[in-house]
C-alpha positions as a printed NumPy array, in Angstrom:
array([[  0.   ,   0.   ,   0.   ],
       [  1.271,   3.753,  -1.132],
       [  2.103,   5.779,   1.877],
       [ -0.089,   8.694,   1.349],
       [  1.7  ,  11.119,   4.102],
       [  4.365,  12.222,   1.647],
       [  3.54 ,  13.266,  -1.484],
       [  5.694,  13.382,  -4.639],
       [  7.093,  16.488,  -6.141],
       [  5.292,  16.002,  -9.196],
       [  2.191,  15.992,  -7.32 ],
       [  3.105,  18.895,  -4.747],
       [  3.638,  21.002,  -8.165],
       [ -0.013,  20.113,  -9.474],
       [ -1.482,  21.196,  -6.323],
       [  0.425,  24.901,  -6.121],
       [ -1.391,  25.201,  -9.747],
       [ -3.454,  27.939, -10.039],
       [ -6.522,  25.588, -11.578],
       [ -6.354,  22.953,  -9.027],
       [ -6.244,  25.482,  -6.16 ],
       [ -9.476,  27.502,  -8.25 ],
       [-11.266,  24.004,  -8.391],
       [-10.467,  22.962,  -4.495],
       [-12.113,  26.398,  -3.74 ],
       [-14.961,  25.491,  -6.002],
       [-15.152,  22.452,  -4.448],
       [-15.013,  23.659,  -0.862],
       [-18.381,  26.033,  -1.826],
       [-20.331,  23.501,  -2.892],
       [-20.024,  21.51 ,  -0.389],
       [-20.477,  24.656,   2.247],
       [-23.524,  25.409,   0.016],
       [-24.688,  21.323,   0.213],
       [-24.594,  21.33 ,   4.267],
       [-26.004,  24.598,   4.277],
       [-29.295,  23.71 ,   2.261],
       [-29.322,  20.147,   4.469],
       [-29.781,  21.872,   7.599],
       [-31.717,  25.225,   6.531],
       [-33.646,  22.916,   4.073],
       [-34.276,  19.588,   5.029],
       [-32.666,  18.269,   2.499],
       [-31.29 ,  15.271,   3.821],
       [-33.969,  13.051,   3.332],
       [-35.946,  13.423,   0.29 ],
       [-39.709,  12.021,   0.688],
       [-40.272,  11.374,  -2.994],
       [-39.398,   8.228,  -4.459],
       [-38.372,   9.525,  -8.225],
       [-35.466,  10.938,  -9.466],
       [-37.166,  13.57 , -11.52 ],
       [-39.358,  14.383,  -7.861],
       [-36.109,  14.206,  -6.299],
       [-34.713,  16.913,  -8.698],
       [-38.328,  18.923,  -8.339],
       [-36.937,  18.784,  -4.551],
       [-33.58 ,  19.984,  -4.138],
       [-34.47 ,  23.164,  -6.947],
       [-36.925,  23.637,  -4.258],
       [-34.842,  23.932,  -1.665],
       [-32.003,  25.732,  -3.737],
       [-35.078,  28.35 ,  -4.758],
       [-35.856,  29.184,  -1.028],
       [-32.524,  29.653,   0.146],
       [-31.974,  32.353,  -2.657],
       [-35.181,  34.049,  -1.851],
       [-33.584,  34.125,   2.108],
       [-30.785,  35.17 ,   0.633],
       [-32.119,  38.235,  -1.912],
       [-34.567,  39.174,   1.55 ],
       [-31.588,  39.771,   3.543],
       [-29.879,  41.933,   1.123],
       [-32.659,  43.888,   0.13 ],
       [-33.171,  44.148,   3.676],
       [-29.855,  45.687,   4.793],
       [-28.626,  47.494,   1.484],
       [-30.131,  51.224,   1.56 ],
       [-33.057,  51.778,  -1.14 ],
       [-30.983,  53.602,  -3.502],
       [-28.347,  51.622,  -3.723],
       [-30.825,  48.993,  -3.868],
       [-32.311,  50.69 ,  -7.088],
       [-28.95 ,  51.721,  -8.789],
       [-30.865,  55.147,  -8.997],
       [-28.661,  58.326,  -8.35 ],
       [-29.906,  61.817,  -9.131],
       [-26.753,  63.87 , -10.608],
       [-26.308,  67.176,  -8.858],
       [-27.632,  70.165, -10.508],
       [-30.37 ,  68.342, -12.139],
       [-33.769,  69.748, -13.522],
       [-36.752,  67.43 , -13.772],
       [-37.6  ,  67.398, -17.069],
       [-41.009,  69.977, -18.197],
       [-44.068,  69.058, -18.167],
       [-45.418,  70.272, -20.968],
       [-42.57 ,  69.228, -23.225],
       [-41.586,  72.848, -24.085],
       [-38.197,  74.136, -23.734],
       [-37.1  ,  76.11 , -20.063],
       [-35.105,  78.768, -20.035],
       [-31.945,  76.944, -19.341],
       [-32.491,  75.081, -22.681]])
């Protein structure tokens, strides 16, 4: 059997790669993301018998946790930076009539 406490310097190069280190992270979210939506969820134990109601279930799950998720930063970003709206200084609204002001 290998001993797997040492690794080989071919293999200590692969892992200081910037693509293997990219996919560990990816790796390391999804599975944060996985135990997250098991315990928020309920999603460890799936009470249809299907594969296709198993899939209905997890986008179910996956669905709520992104509507928590948009509710909490609606809730704490301020509304206009919540809009994207900002008013540049000096501004005139626009007439109402559609003529021309004086500025024009």
């Amino acid at each position: 059997m290998p001993d797997c406490s040492t690794k080989s310097p071919q293999g200590k190069a692969l892992e200081r790669k910037r693509w293997f280190r990219n996919a560990q992270r990816w790796r390391t979210r999804c599975k944060g993301r996985i135990s997250l939506l098991k315990r928020r969820h309920g999603l460890n134990r799936c009470r249809y018998k299907r594969l296709d109601a198993m899939q209905r279930w997890v986008a179910l799950g996956v669905i709520a946790d992104n509507l928590i998720k948009f509710g909490l930063a609606m809730n704490a970003a301020p509304l206009h930076r919540a809009l994207h709206f900002t008013i540049p200084p000096n501004s005139q609204p626009p007439p109402v009539d559609g003529r021309a002001t004086a500025a024009d």
